[in-house]
N, C-alpha and C positions, 0 to 999 in steps of 0.2 A: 505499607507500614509494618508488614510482618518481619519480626525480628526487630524492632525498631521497640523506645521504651515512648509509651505511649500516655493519655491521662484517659482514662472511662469515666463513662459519666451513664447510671444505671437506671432504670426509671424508681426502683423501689429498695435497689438497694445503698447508693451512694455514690460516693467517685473515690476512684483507683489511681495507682502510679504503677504502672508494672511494665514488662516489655511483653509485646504482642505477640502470641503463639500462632495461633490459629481466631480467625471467624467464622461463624457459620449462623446466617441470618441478625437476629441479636443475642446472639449469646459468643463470650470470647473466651479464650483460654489465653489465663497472661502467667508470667514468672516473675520472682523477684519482686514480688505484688505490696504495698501499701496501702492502707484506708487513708485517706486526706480525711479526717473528720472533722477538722476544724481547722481553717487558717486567719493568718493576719497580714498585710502588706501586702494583699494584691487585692484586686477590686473583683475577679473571678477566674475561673478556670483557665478560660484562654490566657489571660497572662499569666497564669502560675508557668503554663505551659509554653511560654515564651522566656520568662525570666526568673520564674521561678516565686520569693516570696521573697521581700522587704525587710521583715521580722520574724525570722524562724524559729524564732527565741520564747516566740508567743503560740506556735502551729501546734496541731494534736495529731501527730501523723503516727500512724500502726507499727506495729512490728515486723519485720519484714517477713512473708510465708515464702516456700518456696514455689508454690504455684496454685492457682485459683480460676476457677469455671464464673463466670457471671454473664446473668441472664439478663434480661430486658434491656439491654445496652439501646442508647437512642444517641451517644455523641462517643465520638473518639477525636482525641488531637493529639498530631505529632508532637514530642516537645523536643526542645533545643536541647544544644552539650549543657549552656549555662544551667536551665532550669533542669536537667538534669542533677550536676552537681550537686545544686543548691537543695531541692527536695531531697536527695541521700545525707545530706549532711546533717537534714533536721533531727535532732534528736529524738530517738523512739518513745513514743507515749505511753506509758504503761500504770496500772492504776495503783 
């Protein structure tokens, strides 16, 4: 999956949109990174990571950084071109 845009899923810190740098046990280095912190139209991660989200209209997704280390990773899924698209398109959440 390296080089590939991925979804994390962190034990204590949250779930990410970013493309896979590097692994090294549970911890990843991703680019182009997003916090998912809230979504609507999909029922969990695996589907965000298949098709993305329903309602992006309603999602709370980060600013984009250009690259971030996280630690305690316990899930990683490939996502598709669609749920790519569709998670870059959500509009950035900012307070």
């Amino acid at each position: 999956m390296k080089g590939k845009y991925v979804i994390v899923r962190a034990d204590r810190a949250g779930i990410f949109f970013g493309k896979l740098e590097e692994k090294n046990g549970q911890e990843v280095t991703l680019s182009d990174v997003r916090k998912l912190h809230y979504w609507d139209g999909a029922a969990a991660v695996e589907e965000i990571s298949m098709i993305g989200t329903k309602k992006p209209e309603n999602c709370r997704f980060t600013v984009t950084v250009p690259s971030m280390v996280v630690d305690g990773v316990c899930q990683i899924l490939p996502c598709s071109d669609i749920a790519i698209g569709v998670i870059k398109s959500v509009e950035e959440w900012r307070a």
